[in-house]
C-alpha positions as CSV (number, residue, x, y, z in Angstrom):
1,X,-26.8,2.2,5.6
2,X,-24.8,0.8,8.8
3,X,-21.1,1.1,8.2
4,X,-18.8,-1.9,8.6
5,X,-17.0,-2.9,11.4
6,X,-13.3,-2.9,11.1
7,X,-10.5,-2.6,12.8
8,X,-8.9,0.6,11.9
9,X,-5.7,-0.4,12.5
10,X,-6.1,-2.8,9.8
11,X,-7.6,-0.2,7.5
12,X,-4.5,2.2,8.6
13,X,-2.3,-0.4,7.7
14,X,-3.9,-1.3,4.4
15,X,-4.3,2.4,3.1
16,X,-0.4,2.3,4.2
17,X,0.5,-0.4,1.8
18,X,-2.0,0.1,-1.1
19,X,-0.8,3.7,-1.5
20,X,2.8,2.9,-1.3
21,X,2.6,-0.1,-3.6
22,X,0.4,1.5,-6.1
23,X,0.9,5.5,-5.6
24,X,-2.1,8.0,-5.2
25,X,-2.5,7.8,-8.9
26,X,-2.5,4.0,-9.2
27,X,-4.6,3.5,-6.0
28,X,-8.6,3.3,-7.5
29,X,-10.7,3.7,-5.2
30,X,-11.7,0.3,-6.0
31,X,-8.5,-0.9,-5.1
32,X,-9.2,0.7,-1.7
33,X,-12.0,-0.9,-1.1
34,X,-10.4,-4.4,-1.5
35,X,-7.8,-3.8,0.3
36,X,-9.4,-2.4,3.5
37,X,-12.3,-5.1,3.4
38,X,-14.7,-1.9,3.3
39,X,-17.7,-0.9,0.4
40,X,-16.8,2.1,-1.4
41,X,-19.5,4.2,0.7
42,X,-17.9,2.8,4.3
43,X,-14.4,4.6,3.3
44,X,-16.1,7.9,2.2
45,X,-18.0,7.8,5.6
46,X,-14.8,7.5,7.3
47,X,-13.1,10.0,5.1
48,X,-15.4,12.4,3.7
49,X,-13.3,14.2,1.4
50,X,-12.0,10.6,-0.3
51,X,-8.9,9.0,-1.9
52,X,-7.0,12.7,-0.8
53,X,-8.1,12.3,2.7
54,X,-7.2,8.8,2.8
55,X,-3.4,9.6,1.2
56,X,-2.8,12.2,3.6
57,X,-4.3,9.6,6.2
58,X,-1.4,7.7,5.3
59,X,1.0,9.8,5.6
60,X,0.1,10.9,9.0
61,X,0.6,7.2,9.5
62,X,4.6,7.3,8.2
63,X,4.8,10.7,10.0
64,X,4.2,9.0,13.6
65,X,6.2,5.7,12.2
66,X,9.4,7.8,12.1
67,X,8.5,10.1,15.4
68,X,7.9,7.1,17.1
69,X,11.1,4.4,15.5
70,X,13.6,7.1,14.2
71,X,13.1,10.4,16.0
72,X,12.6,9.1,20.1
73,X,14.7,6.5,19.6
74,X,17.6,9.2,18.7
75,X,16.4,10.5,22.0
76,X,16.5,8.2,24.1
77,X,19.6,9.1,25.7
78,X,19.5,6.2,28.3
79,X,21.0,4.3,25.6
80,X,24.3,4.4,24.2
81,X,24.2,5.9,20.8
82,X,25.7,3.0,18.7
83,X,22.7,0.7,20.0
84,X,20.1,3.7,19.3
85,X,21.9,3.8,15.8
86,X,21.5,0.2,15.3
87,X,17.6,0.1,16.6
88,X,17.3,2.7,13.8
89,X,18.5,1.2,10.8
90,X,16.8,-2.2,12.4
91,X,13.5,-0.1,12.1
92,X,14.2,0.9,8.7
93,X,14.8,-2.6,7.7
94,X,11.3,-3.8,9.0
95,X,9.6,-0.7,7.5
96,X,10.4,-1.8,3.9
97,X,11.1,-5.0,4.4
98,X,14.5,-5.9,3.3
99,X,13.7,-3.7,0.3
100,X,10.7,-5.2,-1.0
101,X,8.3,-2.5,-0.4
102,X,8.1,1.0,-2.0
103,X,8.5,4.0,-0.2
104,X,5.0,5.9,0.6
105,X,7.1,9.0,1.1
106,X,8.4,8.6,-3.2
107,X,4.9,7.1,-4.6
108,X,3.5,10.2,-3.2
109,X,5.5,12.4,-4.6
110,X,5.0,11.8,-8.1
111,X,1.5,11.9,-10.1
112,X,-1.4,14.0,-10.6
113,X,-2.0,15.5,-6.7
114,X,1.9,15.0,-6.0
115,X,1.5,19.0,-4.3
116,X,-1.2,17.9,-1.8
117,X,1.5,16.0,-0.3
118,X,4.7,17.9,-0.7
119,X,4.8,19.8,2.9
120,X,4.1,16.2,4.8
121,X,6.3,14.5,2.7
122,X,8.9,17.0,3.3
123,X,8.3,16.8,6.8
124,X,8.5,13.2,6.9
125,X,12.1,14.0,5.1
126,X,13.6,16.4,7.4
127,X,12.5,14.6,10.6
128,X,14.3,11.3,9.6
129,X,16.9,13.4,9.1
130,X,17.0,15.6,11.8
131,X,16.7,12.0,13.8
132,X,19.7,10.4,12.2
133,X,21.5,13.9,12.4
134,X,21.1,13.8,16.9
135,X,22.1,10.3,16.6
136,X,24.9,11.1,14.9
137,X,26.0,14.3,17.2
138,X,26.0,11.8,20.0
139,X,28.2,9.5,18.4
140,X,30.6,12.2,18.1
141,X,30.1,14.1,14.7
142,X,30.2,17.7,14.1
143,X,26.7,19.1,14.1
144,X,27.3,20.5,10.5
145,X,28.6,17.2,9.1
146,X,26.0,15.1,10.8
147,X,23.1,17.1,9.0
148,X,24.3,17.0,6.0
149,X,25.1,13.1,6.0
150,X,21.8,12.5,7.5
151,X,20.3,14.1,4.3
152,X,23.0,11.6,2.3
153,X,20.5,9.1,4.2
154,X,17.3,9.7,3.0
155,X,18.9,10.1,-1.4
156,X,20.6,6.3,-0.2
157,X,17.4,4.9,1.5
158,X,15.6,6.1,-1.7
159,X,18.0,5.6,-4.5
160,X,18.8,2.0,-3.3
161,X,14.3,1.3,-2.8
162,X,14.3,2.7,-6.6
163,X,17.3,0.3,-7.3
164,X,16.0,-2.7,-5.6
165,X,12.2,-2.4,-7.0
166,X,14.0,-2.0,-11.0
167,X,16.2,-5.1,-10.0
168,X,14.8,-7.5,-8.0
169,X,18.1,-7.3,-6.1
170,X,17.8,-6.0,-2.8
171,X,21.5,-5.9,-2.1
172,X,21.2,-2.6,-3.0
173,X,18.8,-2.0,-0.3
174,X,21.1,-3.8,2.0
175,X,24.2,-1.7,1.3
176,X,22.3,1.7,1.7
177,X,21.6,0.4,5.6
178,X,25.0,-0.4,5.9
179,X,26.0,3.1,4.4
180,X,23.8,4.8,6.9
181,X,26.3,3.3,9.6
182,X,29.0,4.5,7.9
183,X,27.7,8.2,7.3
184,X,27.3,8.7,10.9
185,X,30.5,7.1,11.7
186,X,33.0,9.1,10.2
């Protein structure tokens, strides 16, 4: 049987977005299918070991998201820190946009196979912090107080997503960007 041609960016992107709308537990293989354009048999030939494979797929996904948007960015010491700071939160914004998509990083850490995921979600975790943390050393905080703010980050990034989803209102979603700026300005 000759597999189908996709692009896999496309099938990135929708394993991405099926798995943080509908969690690993939620996500059917079915669902997969439909949402990557591909027969049930075309997405075990590209990942043997199935809907696992594919979750952790998708993670690896979010993982190079924030190395590339969050962690170089806070690098990128040819710009001033404010702007980097800004860029950041902008990304952050796009990522779930405005609040109106779940976090990848939460649906996958509840349900059945939630400890197949917990190192990369973790991961994920401490390098948005550790980004938001360097950012926040440049722009003059303690090193101390700018980790332990940055991890104030990632509970208001989540708390407000949780928030916004119950709601509808993604004013809270809103707010937590805006706190971010304040946590790494004071």
């Amino acid at each position: 049987m000759r597999t189908q041609k996709v692009n896999p960016e496309n099938v990135d992107l929708k394993l991405f977005e099926t798995f943080s709308e509908l969690g690993y537990d939620g996500a059917s293989m079915e669902a997969l299918a439909k949402a990557t354009g591909l027969k049930k048999a075309s997405l075990y030939h590209r990942f043997p070991n199935g809907k696992k494979e594919m979750a952790k797929h998708a993670l690896e996904i979010v993982e190079q998201w924030i190395l590339q948007h969050i962690v170089a960015e806070s690098a990128n010491k040819n710009i001033p820190a404010a702007a980097r700071l800004k860029k950041m939160i902008a990304s952050v914004d796009e990522l779930y946009n405005g609040g109106a998509n779940n976090c990848l990083l939460r649906t996958l850490s509840v349900g059945t196979d939630a400890s197949a995921f917990k190192t990369g979600v973790t991961n994920c975790f401490n390098l948005l912090a550790d980004g938001f943390a360097d950012v926040a050393v440049d722009m003059g905080i303690s090193p101390d107080r700018a980790k332990q703010n940055a991890k104030l980050i990632n509970q208001t990034i989540q708390g407000s997503l949780v928030l916004t989803g119950a709601t509808g209102d993604n004013n809270y979603f809103k707010n937590s960007l805006e706190k971010i700026q304040q946590l790494l300005t004071t």
